[in-house]
Structure formats: C-alpha cells, structure tokens
C-alpha positions in Angstrom: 76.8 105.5 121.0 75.2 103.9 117.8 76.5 99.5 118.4 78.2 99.5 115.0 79.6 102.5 115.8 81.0 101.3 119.6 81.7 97.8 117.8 84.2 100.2 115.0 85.8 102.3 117.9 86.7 99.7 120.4 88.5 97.3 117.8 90.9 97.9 114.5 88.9 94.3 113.9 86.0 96.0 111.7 88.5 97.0 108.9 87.1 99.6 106.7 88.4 98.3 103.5 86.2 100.7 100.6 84.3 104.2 100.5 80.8 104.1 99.6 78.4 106.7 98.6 76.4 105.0 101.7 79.4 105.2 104.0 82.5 102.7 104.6 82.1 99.1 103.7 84.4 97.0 106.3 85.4 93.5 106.6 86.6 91.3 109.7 90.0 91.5 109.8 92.6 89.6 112.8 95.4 91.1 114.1 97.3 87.9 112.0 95.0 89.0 109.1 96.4 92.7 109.1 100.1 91.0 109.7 99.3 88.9 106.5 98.1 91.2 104.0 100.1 92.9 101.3 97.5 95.2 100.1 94.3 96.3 102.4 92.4 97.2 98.6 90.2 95.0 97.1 92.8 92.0 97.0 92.3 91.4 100.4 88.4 90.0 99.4 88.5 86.5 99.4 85.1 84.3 98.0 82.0 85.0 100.1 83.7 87.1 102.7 81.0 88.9 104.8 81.2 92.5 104.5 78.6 95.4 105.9 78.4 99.1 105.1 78.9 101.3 108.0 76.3 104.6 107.7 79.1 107.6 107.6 77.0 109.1 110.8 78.3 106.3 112.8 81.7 106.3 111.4 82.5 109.7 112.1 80.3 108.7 116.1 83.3 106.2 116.2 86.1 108.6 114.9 85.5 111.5 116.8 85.8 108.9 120.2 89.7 108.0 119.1 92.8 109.7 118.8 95.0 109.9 115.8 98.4 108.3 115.9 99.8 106.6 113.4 102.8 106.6 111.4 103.7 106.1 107.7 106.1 104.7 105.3 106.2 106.5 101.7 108.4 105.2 98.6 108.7 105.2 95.1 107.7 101.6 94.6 109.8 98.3 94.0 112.2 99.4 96.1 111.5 96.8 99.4 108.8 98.7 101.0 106.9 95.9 101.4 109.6 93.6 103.1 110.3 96.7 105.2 106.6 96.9 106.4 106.8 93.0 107.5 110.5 93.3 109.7 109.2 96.4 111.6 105.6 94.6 112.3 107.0 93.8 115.3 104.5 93.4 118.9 104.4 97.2 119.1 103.6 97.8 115.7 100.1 97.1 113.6 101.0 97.2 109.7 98.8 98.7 107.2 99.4 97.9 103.5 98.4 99.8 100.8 94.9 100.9 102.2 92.5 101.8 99.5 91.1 104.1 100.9 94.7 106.1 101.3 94.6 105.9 97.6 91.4 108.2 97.4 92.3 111.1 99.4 95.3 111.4 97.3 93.8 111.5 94.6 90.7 113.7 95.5 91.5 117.3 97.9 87.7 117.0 98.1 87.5 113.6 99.3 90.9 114.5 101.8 88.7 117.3 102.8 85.7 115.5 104.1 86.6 112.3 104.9 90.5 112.5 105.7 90.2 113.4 109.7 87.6 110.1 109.8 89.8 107.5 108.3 93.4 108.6 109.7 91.7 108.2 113.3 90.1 104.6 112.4 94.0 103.8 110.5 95.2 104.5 113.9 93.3 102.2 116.0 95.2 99.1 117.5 95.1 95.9 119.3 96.8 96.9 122.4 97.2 99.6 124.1 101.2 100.0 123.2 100.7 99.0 119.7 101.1 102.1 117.0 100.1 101.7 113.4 102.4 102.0 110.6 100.6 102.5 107.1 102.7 101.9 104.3 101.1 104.2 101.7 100.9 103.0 97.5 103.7 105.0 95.8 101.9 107.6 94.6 100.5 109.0 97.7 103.7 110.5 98.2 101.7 113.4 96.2 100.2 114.1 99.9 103.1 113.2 102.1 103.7 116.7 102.8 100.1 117.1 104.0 100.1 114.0 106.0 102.6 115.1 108.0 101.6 118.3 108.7 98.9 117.0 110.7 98.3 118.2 114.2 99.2 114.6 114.7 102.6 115.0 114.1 103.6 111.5 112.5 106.6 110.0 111.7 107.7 108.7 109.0 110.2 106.6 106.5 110.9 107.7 103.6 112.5 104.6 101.2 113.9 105.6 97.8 115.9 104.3 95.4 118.7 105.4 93.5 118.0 105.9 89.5 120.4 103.4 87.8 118.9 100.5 90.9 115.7 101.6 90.1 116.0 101.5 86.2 117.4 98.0 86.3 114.8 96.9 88.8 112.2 97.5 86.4 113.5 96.8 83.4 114.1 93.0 85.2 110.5 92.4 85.5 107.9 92.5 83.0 105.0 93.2 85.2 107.3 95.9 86.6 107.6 97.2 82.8 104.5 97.3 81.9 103.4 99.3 84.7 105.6 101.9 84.1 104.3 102.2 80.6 100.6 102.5 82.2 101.4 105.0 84.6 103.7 107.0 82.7 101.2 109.7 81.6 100.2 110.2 84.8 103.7 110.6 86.4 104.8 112.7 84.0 101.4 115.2 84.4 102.6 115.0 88.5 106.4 116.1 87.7 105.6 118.8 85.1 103.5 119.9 88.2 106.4 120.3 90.3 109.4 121.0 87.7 107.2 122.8 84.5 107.9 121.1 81.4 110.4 118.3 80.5 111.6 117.0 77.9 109.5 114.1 76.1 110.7 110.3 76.9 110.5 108.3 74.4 112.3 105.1 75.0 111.5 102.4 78.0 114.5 103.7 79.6 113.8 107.3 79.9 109.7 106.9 80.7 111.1 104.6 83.2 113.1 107.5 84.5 110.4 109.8 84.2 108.4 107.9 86.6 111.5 107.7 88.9 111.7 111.4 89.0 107.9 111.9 89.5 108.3 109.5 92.4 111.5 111.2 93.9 110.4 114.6 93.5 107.2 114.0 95.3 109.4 113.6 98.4 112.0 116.1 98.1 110.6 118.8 100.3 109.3 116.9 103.4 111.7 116.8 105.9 110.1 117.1 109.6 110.2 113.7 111.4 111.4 111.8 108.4 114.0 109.1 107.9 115.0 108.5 104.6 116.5 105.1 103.7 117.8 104.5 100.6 116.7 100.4 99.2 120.3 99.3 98.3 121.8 100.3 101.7 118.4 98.4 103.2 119.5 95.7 101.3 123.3 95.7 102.1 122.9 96.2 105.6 119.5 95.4 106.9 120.2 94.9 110.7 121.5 99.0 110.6 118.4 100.0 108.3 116.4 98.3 111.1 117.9 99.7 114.0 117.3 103.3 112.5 113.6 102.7 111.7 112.6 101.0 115.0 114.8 104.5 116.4 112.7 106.9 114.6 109.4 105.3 115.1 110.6 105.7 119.1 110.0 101.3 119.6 112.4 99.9 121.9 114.1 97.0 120.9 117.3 95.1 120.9 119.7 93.8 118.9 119.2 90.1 119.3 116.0 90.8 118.3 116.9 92.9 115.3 119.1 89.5 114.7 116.7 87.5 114.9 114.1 89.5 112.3 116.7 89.5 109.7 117.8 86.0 110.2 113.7 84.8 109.8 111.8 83.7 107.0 110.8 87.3 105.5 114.0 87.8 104.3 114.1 84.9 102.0 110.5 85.1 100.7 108.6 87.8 98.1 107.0 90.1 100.5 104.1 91.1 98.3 103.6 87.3 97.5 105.1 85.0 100.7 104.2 81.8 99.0 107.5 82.9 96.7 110.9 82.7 97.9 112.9 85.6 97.2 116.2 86.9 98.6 118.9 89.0 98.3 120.9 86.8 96.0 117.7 86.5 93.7 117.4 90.1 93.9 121.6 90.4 92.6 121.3 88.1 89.9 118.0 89.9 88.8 119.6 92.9 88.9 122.9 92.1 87.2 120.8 90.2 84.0 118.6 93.6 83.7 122.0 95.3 83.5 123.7 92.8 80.8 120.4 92.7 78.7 119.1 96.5 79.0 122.2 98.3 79.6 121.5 100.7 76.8 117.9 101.7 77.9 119.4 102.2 81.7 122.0 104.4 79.7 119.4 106.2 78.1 117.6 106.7 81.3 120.1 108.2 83.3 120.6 111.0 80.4 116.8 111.9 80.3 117.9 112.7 84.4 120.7 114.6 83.6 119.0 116.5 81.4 116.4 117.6 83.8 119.0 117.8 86.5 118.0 114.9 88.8 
C-alpha cells in the first residue's frame, strides 16, 4: 500500500478536513483535538497549520482496507446538539462535528455517488479498537438521513428536534440565530415545498422562522429504523434520562455514576459550540422567557403559518 495511504488507514490522526479537485486535503488532528472541536469545516484551521492533499487513488487504497461503522446524530439546529455530541464523547466514543465534507454529499447526489462510500469508511476510523464514531451532521443534512441509514452499514442514530413554539423563541432570542434564519430561508422553503408541494408565503420573522422549522422537521419525519428521537426541552429537563437512552441506543455500556458524573461536569455550564462561554440551563430559561415577553407576537404568528400547513 501507497505510505500516505497506510499512514490514512491505520490512524483517524490524518483528518481529511476538505475535497479537492486533486483529492482530500487533511490536517493532523489528536484524539483531544477531535474531542475539542465544534465544527471539523474550515473553522478548525488555525494560522500556519500544515496541511497536505491526499491523491484520491490513495484515499480510496486506504478506504477500501476499513470497515464502515459509525453512527450519527441529526437535528434541526439550536436545539443542544452540540452539548449532546460532548456528554456522549465518552472513552468509547470519537465525536465528529459538523464535517465539511458531510455538507457536500448532501448537497451534491453526484458527489454522494462517487465519493460517499470513501469518506463514511475514513469518518469511521478510531483510536481504539472499542471506540465507535459518532458524527453529528450540520442541520441540513437531515435532507440525506434517510439515505445514510439505509446503508449496508446499518447505523444508528439520534434524532434531536425541537418543538415549534421552543424553537421559535430560541431564535428569535439571538440575533445571530435571526439572521441566519433570514439567510437560509429561501433555501428551506425550496426543501419543504419538495416534500409538502406549495405553502403558503411567510412573510413576517415569525412565520419564515417557522418555515425553516418545518423544512427541518419534515426532513426527518420518515426515518425510523434504528432511530431515537429526543426532543431538546426533555434533554434539557432531564438530562441524566436523555443520556441513559442515547448511550442505550448507541449499544455503550455505562453506569449511572458515570452518567452523574457527565451531567454534573463542566459541559453543562459552558456554550458548547464556544467552551470559552459559560452557558447553562438557567441562561438558556431566562433567554428563552425574554424572547417570549419581547417577540410574543412573531412566535404567535409562527405557530399559525404551522397550523395552516398542518404541522
């Protein structure tokens, strides 16, 4: 076997962090770094950080060597998926955030095509031998959810959604959050009229917000082999429980002193996309309840658009 392709199959170390015409352009990445790392895209590139592109001949050498096994986490975004990603990274489990990559075979059936069966085999590499990789995908690669898992793989996975009036406030509480959902509402509303044929135009905050809800939702209605779905404010309210069922599902042993002990630690009490934050539940309540005071009437208006559509 070609070295860089023997150095890419014996170690998740040589992350492949970007597709290139030329082939995969990967980065050295720790076990801590992969534990670290919000997002595996291009925020992960720090200042002079050595990089090398792989020839796609020697990625695929490397590929066909390994198995595939790895499972996912899906959600309709700012809903905790993150902060779930970090309790389960537990000893038996390798967390993969957002990779880039995931994003291009969602969005391309021709890139899924030719380069899907290469990638989910190098996502599913690990540093031990009992260690499974758990990808938490970016929200709108819930558009292939289905198709992930229909692969002769069989994974598993979470599903984590968000009821619409939680999800309303929880944007309307954060302007990042808000303008987002103006950027992306085109698009979402292009993938629901996929799935539900036309709806009726949104016009206020509230109701585009909602529109991107239900393009979110809808995306994982029908998958329903191997799933657990977990709603956010019942992860929330009881996270110990929420834990227990995901470690379940993803088939990790693990008891509850532990499970204690992962709730009672620091991730809990920090912003998981940003650690350097604090952030806890009571933040997350008193966020919530001013988004409710201030934008009652666009959450209002939101909840209608739903109804009218029947979600």
């Amino acid at each position: 076997m070609d070295p860089l392709a023997e150095s890419l199959r014996l170690s998740p170390e040589l992350y492949p962090q970007a597709l290139t015409k030329a082939g995969l352009n990967a980065i050295r990445l720790t076990e801590a770094g992969y534990r670290e790392a919000s997002f595996l895209d291009a925020r992960i590139l720090g200042p002079g950080m050595p990089s090398r592109t792989i020839p796609w001949a020697a990625a695929r050498e490397a590929a066909d060597a390994l198995p595939e096994a790895c499972d996912f986490i899906f959600h309709i975004g700012h809903g905790g998926s993150t902060l779930l990603s970090r309790l389960l990274a537990s000893p038996r489990v390798l967390p993969l955030r957002e990779p880039a990559i995931l994003r291009m075979l969602a969005q391309s059936d021709e890139v899924y095509a030719a380069r899907g069966d290469v990638m989910f085999r190098l996502w599913s590499r690990s540093f031990a031998p009992d260690q499974r990789a758990l990808i938490k995908a970016t929200s709108f690669v819930s558009e292939i959810a289905a198709k992930i898992l229909a692969r002769p793989s069989k994974p598993r996975a979470i599903f984590l959604t968000t009821k619409p009036e939680t999800y309303l406030a929880t944007i309307l509480g954060g302007p990042n959050s808000r303008q987002e959902a103006q950027m992306l509402a085109s698009s979402r509303r292009a993938r629901l009229e996929q799935r539900l044929g036309a709806v009726p135009a949104a016009r206020s905050e509230g109701e585009i917000i909602a529109q991107g809800w239900a393009a979110e939702m809808t995306a994982l209605a029908a998958p329903r082999e191997r799933v657990l779905r977990l709603d956010s404010d019942e992860f929330f309210a009881e996270p110990a429980a929420a834990l227990r069922a995901a470690f379940d599902h993803l088939g990790i042993e693990i008891s509850d002193a532990d499970i204690a002990a992962i709730v009672s630690g620091p991730d809990m009490r920090r912003y998981s996309k940003a650690p350097e934050h604090a952030y806890d539940l009571a933040l997350r309540n008193d966020v919530l309840a001013a988004a409710r005071a201030e934008h009652g009437e666009e959450i209002r208006r939101g909840l209608r658009w739903l109804e009218k559509i029947g979600l």
